[in-house]
N, CA, C and O atoms as a CHARMM CRD file, in Angstrom:
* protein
*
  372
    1    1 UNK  N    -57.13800  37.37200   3.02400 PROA 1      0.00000
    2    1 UNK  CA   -56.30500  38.53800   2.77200 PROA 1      0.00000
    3    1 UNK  C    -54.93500  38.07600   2.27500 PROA 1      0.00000
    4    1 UNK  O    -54.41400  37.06700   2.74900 PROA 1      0.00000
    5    2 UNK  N    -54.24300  38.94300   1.14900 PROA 2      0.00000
    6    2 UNK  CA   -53.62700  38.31400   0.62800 PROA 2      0.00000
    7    2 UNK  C    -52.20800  39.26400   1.37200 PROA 2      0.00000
    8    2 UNK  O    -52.15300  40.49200   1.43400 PROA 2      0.00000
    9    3 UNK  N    -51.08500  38.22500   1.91100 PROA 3      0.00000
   10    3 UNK  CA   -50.04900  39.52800   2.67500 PROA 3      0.00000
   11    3 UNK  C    -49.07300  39.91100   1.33800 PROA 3      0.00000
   12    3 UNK  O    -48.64700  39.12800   0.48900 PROA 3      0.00000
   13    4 UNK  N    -48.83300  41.57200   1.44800 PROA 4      0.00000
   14    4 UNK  CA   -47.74100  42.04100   1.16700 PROA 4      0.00000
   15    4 UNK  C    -46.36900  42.20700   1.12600 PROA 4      0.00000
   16    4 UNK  O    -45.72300  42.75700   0.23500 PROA 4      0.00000
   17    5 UNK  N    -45.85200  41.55800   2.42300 PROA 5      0.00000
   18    5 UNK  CA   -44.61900  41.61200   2.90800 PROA 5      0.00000
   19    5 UNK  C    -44.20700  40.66500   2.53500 PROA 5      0.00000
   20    5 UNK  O    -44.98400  39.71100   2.57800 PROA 5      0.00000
   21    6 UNK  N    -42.91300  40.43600   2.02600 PROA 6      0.00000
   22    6 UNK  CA   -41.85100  39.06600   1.91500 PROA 6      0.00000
   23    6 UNK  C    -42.54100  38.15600   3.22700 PROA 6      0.00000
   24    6 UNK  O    -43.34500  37.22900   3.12400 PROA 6      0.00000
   25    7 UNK  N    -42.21900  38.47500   3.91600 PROA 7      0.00000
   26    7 UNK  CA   -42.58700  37.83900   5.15200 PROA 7      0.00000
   27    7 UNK  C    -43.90800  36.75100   5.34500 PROA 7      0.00000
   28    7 UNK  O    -44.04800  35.57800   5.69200 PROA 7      0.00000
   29    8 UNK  N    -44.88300  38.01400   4.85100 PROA 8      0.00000
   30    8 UNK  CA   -46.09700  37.46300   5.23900 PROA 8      0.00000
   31    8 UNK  C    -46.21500  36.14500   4.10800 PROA 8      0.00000
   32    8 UNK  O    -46.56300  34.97900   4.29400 PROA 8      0.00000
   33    9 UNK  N    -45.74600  36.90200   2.80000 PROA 9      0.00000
   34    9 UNK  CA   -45.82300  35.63100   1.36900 PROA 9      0.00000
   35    9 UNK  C    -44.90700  34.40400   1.47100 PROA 9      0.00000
   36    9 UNK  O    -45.07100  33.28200   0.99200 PROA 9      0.00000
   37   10 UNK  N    -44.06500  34.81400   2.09400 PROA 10     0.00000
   38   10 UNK  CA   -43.38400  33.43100   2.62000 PROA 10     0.00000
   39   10 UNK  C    -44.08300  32.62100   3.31800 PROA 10     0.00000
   40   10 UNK  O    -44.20100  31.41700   3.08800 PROA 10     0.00000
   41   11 UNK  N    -44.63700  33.29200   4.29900 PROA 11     0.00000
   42   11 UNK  CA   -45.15800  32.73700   5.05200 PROA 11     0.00000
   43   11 UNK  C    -46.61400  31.36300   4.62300 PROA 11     0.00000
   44   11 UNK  O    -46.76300  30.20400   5.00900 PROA 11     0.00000
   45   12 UNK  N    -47.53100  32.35700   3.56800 PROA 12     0.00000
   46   12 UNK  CA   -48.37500  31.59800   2.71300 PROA 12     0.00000
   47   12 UNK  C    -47.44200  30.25800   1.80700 PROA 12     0.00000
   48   12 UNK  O    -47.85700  29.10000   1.76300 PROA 12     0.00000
   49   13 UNK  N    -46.40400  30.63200   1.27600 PROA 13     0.00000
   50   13 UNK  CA   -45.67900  29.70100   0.85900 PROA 13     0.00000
   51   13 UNK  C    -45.77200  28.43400   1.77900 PROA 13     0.00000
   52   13 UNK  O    -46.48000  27.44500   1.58900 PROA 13     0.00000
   53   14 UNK  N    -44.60800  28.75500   3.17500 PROA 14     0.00000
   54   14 UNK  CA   -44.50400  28.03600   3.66000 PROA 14     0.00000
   55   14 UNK  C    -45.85800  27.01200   3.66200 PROA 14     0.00000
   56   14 UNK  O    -45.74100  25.93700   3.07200 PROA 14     0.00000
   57   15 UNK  N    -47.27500  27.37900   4.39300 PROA 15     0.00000
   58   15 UNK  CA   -47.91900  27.14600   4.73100 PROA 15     0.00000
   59   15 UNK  C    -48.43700  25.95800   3.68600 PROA 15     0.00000
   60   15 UNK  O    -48.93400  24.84700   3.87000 PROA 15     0.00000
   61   16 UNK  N    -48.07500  26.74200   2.47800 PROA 16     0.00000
   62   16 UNK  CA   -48.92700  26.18500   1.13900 PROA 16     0.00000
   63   16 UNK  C    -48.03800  24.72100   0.65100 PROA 16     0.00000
   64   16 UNK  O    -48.48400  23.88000  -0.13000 PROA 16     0.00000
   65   17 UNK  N    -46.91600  24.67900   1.21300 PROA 17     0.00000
   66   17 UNK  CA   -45.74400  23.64800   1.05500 PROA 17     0.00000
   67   17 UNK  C    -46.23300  22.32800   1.87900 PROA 17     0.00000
   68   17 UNK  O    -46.82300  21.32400   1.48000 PROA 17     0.00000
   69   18 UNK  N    -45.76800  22.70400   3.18900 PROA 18     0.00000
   70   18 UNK  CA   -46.37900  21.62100   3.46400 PROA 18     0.00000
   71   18 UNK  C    -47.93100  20.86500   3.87900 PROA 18     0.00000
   72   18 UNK  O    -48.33700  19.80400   4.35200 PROA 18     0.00000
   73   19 UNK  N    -48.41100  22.01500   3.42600 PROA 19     0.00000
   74   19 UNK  CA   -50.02100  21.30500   2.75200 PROA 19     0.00000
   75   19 UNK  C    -49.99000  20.68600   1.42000 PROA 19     0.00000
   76   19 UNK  O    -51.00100  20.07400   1.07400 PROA 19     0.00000
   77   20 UNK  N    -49.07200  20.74300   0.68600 PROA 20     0.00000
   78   20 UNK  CA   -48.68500  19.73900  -0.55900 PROA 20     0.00000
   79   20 UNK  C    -48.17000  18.76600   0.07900 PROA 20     0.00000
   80   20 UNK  O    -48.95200  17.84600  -0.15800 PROA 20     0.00000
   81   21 UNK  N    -47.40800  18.39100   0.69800 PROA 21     0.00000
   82   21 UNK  CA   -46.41900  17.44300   1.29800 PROA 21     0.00000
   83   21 UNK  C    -47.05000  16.68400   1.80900 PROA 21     0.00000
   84   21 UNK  O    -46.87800  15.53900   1.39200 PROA 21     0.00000
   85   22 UNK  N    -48.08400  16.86300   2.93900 PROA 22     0.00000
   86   22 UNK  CA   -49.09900  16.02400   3.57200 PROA 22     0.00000
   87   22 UNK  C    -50.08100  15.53200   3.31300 PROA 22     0.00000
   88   22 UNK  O    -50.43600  14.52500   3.92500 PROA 22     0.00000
   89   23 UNK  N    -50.92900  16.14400   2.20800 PROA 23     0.00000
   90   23 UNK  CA   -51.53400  15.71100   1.61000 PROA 23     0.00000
   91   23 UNK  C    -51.60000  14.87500   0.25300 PROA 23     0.00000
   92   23 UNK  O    -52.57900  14.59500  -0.43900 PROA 23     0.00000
   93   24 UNK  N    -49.76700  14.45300   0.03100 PROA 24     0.00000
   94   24 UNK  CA   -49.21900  13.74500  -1.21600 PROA 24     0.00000
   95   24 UNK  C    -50.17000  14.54000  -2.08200 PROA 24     0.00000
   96   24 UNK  O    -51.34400  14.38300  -1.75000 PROA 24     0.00000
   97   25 UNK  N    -50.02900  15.11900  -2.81100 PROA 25     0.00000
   98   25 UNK  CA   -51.01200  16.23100  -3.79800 PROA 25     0.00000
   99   25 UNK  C    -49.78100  15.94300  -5.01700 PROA 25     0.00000
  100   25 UNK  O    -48.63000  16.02100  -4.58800 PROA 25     0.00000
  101   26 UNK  N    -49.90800  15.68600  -6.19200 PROA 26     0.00000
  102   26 UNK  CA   -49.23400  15.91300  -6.93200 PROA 26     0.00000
  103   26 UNK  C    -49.36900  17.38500  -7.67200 PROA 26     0.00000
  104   26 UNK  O    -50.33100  17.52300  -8.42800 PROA 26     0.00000
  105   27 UNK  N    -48.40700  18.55200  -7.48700 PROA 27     0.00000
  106   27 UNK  CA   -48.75700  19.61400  -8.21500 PROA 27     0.00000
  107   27 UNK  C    -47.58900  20.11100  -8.67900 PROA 27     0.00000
  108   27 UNK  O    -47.03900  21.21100  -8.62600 PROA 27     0.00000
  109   28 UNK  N    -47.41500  19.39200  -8.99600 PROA 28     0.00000
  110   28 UNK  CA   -45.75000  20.07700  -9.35000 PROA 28     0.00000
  111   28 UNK  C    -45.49400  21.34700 -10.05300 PROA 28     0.00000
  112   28 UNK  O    -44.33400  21.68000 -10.29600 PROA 28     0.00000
  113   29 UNK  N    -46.48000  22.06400 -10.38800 PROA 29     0.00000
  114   29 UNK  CA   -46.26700  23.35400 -10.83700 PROA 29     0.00000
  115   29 UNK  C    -46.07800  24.11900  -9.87600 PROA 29     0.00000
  116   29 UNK  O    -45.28900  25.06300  -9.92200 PROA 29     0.00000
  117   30 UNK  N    -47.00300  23.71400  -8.55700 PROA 30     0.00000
  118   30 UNK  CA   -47.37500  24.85900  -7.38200 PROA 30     0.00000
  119   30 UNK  C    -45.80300  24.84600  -6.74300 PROA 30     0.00000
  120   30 UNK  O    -45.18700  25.83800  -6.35300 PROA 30     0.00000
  121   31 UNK  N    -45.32600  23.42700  -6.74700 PROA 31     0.00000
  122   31 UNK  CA   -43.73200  22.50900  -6.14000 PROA 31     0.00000
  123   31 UNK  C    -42.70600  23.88200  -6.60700 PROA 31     0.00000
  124   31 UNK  O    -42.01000  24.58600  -5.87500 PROA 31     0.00000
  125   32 UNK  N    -42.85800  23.93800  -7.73200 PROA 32     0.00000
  126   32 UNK  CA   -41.96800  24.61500  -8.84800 PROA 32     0.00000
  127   32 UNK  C    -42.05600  26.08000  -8.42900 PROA 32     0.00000
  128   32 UNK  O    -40.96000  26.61900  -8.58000 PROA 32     0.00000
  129   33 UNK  N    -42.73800  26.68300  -8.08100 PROA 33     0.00000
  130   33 UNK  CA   -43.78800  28.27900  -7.85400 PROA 33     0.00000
  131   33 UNK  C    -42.92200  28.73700  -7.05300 PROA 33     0.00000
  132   33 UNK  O    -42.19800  29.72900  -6.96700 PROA 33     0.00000
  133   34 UNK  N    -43.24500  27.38100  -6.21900 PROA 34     0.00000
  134   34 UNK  CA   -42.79200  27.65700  -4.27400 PROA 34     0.00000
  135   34 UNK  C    -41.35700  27.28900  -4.17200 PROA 34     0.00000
  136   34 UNK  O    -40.79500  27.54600  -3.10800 PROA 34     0.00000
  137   35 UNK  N    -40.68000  26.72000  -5.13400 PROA 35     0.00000
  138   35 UNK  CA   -39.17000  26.98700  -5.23400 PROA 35     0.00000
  139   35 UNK  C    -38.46800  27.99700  -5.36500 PROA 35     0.00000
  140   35 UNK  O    -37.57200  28.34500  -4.59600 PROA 35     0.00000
  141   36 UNK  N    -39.05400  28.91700  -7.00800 PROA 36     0.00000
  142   36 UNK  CA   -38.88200  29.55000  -7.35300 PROA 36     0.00000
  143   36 UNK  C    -38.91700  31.07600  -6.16000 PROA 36     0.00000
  144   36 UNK  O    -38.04900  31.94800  -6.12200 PROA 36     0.00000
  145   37 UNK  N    -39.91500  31.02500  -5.47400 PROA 37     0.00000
  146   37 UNK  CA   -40.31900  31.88900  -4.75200 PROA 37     0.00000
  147   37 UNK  C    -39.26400  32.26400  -3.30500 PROA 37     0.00000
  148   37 UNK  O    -38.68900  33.30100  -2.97600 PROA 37     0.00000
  149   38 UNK  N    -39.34400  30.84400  -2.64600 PROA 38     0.00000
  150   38 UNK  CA   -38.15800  30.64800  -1.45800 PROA 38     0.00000
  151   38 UNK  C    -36.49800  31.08500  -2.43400 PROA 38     0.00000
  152   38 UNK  O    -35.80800  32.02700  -2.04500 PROA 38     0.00000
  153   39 UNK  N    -36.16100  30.38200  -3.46300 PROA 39     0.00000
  154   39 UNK  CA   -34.72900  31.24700  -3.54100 PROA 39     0.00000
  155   39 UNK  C    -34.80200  32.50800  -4.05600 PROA 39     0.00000
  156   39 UNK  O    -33.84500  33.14100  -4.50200 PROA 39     0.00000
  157   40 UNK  N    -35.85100  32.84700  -4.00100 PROA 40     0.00000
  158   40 UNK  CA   -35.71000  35.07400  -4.20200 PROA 40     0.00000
  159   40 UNK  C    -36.12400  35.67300  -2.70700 PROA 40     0.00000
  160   40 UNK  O    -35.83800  36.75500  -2.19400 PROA 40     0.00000
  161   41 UNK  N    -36.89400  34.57500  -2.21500 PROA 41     0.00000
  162   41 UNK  CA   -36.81300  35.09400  -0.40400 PROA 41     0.00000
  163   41 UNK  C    -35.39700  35.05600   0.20000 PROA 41     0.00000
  164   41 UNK  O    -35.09800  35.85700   1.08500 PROA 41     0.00000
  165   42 UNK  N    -34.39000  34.01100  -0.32200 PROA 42     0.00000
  166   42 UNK  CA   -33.24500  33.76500   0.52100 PROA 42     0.00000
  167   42 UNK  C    -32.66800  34.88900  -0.44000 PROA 42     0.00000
  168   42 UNK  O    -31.65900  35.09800   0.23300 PROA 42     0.00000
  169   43 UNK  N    -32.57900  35.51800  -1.19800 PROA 43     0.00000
  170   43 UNK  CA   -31.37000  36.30300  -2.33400 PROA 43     0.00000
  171   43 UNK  C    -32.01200  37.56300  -2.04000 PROA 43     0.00000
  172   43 UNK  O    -31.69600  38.54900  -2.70600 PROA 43     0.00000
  173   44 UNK  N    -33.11600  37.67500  -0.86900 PROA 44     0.00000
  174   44 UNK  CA   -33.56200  38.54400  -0.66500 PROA 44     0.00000
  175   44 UNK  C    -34.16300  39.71700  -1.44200 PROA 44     0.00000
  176   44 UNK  O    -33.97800  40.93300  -1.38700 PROA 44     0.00000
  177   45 UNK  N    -34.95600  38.92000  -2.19100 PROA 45     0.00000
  178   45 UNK  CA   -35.32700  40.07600  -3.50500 PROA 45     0.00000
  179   45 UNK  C    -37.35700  40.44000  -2.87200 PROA 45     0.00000
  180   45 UNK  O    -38.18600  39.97700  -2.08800 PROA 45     0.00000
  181   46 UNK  N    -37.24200  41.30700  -3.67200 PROA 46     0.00000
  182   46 UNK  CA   -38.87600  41.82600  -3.63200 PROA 46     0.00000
  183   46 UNK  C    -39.96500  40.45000  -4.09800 PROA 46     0.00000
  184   46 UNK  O    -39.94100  40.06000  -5.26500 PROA 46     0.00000
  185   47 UNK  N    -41.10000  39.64000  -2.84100 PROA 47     0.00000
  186   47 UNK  CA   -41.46800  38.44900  -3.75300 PROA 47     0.00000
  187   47 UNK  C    -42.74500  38.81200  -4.65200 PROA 47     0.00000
  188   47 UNK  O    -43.21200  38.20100  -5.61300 PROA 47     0.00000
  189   48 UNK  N    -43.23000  40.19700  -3.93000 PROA 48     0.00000
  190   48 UNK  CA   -44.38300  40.77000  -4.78600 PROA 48     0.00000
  191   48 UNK  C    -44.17500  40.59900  -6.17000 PROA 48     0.00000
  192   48 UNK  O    -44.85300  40.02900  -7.02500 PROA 48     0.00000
  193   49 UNK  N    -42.71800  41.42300  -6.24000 PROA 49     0.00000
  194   49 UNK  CA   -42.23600  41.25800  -8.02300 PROA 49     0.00000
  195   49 UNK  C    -42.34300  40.33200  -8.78100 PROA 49     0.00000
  196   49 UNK  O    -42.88200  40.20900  -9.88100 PROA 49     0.00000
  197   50 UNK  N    -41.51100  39.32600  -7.79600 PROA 50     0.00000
  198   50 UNK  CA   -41.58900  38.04600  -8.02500 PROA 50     0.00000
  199   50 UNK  C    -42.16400  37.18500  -8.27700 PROA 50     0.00000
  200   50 UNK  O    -41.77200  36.40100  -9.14100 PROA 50     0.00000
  201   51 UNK  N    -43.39300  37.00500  -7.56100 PROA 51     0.00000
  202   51 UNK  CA   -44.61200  36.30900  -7.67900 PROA 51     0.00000
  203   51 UNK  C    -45.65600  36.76000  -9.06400 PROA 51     0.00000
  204   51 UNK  O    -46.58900  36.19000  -9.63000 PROA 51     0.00000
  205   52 UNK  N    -45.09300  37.81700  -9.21700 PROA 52     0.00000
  206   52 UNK  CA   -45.69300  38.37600 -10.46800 PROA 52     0.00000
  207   52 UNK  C    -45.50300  38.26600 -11.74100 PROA 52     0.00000
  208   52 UNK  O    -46.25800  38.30700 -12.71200 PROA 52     0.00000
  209   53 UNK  N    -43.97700  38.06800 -11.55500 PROA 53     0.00000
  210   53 UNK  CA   -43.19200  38.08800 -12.86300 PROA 53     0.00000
  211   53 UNK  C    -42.90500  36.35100 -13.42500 PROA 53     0.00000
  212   53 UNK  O    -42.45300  35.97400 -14.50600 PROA 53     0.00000
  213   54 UNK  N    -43.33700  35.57500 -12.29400 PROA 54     0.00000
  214   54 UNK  CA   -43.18300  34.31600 -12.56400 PROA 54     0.00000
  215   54 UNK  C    -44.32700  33.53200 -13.43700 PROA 54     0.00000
  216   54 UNK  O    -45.54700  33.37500 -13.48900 PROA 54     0.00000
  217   55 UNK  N    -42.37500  32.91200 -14.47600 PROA 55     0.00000
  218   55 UNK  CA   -43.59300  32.01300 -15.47700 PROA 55     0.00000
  219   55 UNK  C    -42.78200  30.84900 -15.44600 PROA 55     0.00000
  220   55 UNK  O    -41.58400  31.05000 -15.24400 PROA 55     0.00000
  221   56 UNK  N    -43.18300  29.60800 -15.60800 PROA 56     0.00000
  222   56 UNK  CA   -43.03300  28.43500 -15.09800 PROA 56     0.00000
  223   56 UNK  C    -41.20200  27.63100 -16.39400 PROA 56     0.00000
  224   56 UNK  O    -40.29100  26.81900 -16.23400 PROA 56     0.00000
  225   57 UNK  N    -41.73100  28.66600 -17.58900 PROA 57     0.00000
  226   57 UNK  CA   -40.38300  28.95300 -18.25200 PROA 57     0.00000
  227   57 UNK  C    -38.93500  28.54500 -17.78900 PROA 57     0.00000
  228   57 UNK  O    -38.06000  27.92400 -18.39300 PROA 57     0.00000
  229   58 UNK  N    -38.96500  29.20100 -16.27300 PROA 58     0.00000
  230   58 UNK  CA   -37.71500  29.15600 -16.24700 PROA 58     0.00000
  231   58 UNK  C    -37.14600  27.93900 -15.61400 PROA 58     0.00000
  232   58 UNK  O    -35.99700  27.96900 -15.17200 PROA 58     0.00000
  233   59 UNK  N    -37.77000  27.02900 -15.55500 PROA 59     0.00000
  234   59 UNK  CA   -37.07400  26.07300 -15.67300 PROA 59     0.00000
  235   59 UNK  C    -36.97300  25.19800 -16.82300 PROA 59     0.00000
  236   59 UNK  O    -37.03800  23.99800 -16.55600 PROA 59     0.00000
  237   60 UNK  N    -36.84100  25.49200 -17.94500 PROA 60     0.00000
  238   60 UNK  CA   -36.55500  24.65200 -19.01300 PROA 60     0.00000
  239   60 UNK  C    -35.06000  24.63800 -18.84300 PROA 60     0.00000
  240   60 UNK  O    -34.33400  25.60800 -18.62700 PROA 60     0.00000
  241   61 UNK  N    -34.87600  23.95100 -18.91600 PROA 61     0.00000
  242   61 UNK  CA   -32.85500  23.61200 -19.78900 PROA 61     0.00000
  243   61 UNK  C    -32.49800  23.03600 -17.94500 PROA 61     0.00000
  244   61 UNK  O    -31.41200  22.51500 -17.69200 PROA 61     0.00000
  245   62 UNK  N    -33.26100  23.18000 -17.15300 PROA 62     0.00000
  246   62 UNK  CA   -32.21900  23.14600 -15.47600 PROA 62     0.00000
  247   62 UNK  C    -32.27600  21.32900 -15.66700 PROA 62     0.00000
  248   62 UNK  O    -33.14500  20.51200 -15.97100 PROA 62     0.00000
  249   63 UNK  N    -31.14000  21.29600 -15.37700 PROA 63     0.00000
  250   63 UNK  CA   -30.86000  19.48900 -15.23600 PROA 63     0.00000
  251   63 UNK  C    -31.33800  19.02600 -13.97000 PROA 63     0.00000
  252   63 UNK  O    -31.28500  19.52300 -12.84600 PROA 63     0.00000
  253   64 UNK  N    -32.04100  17.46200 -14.61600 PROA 64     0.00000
  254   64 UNK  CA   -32.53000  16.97500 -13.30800 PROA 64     0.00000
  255   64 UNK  C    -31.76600  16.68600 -11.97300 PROA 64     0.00000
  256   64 UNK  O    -32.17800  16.73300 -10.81400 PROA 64     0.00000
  257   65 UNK  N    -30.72800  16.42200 -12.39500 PROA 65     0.00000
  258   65 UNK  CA   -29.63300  16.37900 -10.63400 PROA 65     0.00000
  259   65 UNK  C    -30.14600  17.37300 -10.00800 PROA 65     0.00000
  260   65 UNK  O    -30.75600  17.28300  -8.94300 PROA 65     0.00000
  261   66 UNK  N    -29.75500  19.22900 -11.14200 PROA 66     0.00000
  262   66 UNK  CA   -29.50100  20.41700 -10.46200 PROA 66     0.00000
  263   66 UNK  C    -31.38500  20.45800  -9.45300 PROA 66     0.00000
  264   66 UNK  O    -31.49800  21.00900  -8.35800 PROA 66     0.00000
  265   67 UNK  N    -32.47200  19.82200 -10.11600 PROA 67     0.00000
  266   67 UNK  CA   -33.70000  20.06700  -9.38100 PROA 67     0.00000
  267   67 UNK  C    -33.96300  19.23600  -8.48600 PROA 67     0.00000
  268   67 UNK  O    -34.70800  19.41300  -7.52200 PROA 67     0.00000
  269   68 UNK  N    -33.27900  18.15400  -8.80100 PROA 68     0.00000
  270   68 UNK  CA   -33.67500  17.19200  -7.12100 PROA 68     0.00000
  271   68 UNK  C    -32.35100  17.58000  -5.83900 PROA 68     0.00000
  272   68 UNK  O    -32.48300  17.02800  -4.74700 PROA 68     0.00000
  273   69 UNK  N    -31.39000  18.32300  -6.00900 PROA 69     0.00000
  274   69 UNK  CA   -30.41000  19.30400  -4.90300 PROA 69     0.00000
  275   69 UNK  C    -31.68700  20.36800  -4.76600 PROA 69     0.00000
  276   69 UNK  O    -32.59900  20.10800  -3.98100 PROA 69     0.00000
  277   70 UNK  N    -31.69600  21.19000  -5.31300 PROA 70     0.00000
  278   70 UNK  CA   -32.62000  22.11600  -5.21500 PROA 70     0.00000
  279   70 UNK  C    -33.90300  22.28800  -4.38100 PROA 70     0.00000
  280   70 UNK  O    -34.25600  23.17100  -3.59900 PROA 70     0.00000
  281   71 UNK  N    -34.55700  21.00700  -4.86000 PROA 71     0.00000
  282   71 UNK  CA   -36.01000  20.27900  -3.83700 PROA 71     0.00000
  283   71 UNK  C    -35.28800  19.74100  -2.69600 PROA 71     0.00000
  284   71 UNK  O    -35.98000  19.74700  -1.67800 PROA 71     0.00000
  285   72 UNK  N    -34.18400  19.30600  -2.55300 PROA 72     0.00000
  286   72 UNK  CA   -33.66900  18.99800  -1.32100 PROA 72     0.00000
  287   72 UNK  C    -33.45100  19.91400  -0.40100 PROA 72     0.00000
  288   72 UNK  O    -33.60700  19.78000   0.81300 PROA 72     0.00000
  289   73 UNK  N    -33.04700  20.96200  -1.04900 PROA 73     0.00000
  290   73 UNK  CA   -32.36200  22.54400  -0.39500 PROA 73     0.00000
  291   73 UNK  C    -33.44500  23.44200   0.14000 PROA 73     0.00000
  292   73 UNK  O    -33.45200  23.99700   1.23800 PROA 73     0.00000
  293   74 UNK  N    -34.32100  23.49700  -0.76600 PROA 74     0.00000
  294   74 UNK  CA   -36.16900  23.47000  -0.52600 PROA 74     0.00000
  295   74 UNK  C    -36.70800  22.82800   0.87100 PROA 74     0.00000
  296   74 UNK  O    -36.58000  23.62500   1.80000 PROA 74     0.00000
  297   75 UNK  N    -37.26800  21.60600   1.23300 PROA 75     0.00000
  298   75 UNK  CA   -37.28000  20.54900   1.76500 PROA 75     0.00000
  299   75 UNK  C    -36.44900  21.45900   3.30300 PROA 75     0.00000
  300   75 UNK  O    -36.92700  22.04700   4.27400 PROA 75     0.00000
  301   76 UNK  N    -35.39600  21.24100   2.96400 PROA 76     0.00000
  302   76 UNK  CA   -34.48600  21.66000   4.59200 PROA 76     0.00000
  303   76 UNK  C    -34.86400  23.13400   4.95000 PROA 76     0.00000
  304   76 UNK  O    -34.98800  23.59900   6.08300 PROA 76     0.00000
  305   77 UNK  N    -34.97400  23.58000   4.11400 PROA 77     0.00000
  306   77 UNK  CA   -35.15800  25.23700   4.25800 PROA 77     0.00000
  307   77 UNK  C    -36.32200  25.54800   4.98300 PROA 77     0.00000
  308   77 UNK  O    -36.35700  26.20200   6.02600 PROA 77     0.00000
  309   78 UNK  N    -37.51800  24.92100   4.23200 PROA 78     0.00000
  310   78 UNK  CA   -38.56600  24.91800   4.76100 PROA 78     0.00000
  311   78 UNK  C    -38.67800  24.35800   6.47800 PROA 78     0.00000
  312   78 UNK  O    -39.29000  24.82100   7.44100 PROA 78     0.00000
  313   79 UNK  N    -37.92000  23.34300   6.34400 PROA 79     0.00000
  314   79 UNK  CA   -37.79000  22.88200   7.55500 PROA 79     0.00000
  315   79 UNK  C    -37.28800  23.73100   8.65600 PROA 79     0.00000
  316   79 UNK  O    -37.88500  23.83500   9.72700 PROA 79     0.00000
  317   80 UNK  N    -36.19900  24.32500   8.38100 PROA 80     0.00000
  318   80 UNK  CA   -35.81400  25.30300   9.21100 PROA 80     0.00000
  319   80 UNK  C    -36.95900  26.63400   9.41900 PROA 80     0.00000
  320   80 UNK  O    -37.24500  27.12000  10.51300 PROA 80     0.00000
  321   81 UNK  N    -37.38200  26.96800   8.41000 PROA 81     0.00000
  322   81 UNK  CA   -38.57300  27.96800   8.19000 PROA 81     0.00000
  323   81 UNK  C    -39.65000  27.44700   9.57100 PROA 81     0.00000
  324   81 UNK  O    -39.83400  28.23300  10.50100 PROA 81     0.00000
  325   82 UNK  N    -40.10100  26.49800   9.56700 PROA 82     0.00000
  326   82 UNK  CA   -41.20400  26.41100  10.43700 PROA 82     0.00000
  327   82 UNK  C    -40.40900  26.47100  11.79400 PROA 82     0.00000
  328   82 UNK  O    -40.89000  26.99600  12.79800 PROA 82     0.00000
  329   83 UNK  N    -39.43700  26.02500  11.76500 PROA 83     0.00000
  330   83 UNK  CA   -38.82200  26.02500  13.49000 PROA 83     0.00000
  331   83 UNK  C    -39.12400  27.36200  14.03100 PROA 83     0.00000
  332   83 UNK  O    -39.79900  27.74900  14.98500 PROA 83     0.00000
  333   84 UNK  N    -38.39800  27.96300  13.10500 PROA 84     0.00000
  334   84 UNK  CA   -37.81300  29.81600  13.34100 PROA 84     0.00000
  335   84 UNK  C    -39.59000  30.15500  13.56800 PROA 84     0.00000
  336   84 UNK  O    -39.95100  30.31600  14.73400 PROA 84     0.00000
  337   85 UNK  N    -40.35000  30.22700  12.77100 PROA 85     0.00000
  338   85 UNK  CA   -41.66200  30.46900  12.97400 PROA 85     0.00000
  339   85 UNK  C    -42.31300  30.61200  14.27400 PROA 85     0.00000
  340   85 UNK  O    -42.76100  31.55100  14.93300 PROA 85     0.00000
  341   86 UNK  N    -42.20600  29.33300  14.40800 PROA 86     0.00000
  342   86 UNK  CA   -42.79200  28.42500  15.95500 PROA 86     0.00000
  343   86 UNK  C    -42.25100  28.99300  17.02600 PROA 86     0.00000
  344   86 UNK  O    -42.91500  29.25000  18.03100 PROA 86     0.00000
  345   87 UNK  N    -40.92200  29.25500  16.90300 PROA 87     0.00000
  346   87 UNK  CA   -40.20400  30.02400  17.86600 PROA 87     0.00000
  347   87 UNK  C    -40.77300  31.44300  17.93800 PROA 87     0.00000
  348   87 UNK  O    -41.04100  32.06900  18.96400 PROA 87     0.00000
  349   88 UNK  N    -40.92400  31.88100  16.54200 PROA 88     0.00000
  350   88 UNK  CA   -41.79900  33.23300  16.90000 PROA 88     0.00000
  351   88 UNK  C    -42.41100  33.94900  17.53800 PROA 88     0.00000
  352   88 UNK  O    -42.16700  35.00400  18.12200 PROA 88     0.00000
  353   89 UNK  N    -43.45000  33.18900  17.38800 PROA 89     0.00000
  354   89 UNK  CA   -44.89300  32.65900  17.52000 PROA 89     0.00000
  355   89 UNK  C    -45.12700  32.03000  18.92600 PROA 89     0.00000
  356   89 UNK  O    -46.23600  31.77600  19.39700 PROA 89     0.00000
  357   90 UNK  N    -43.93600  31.81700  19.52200 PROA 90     0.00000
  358   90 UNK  CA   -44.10500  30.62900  20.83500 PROA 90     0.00000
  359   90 UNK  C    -45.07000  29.90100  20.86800 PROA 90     0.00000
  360   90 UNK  O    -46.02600  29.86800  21.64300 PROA 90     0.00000
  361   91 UNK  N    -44.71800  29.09600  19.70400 PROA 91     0.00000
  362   91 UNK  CA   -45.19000  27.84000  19.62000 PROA 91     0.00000
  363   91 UNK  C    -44.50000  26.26200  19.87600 PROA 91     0.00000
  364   91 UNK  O    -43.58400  26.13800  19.06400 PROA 91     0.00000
  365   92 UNK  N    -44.62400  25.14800  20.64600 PROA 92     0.00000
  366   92 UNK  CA   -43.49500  24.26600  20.61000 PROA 92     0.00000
  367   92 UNK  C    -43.48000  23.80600  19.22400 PROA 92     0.00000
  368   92 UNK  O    -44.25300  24.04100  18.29500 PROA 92     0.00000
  369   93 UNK  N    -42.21200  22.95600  19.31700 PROA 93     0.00000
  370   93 UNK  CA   -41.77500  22.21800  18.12800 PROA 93     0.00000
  371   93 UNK  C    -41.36800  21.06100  18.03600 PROA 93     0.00000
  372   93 UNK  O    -41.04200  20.60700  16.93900 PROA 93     0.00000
């Protein structure tokens, strides 16, 4: 089932992140998706839209510094993402 809510699609994000991460997967499109996706979750925008309207485009012209801050900013976010989760969820951490 595919969720509707920011929430729930974040949530698949999340999930879908660090199942790239652990499994060293090279996908850097999916990398790119799930960037794109987390800073319209934090700017708080609609990700349904989002996820819809996304084409891999928009990152042409972004300088490589500005994408390895970015994957870093990514990276921590996520990190914080699963804490908050777990805590949810009462799950340890």
């Amino acid at each position: 089932m595919v969720s509707t809510s920011n929430d729930g699609i974040m949530t698949e994000y999340m999930v879908g992140y660090w199942s790239m991460k652990h499994q060293k997967v090279e996908r850097p499109t999916k990398l790119l998706e799930t960037l794109y996706i987390t800073e319209k979750y934090q700017a708080g925008e609609d990700l349904r839209a989002a996820r819809s309207a996304y084409d891999h485009a928009v990152w042409n012209g972004v300088p490589v510094a500005e994408m390895d801050q970015r994957l870093a900013d990514l990276d921590q976010f996520m990190r914080d993402l699963v804490r908050e989760r777990a805590a949810q969820w009462g799950q340890p951490h």
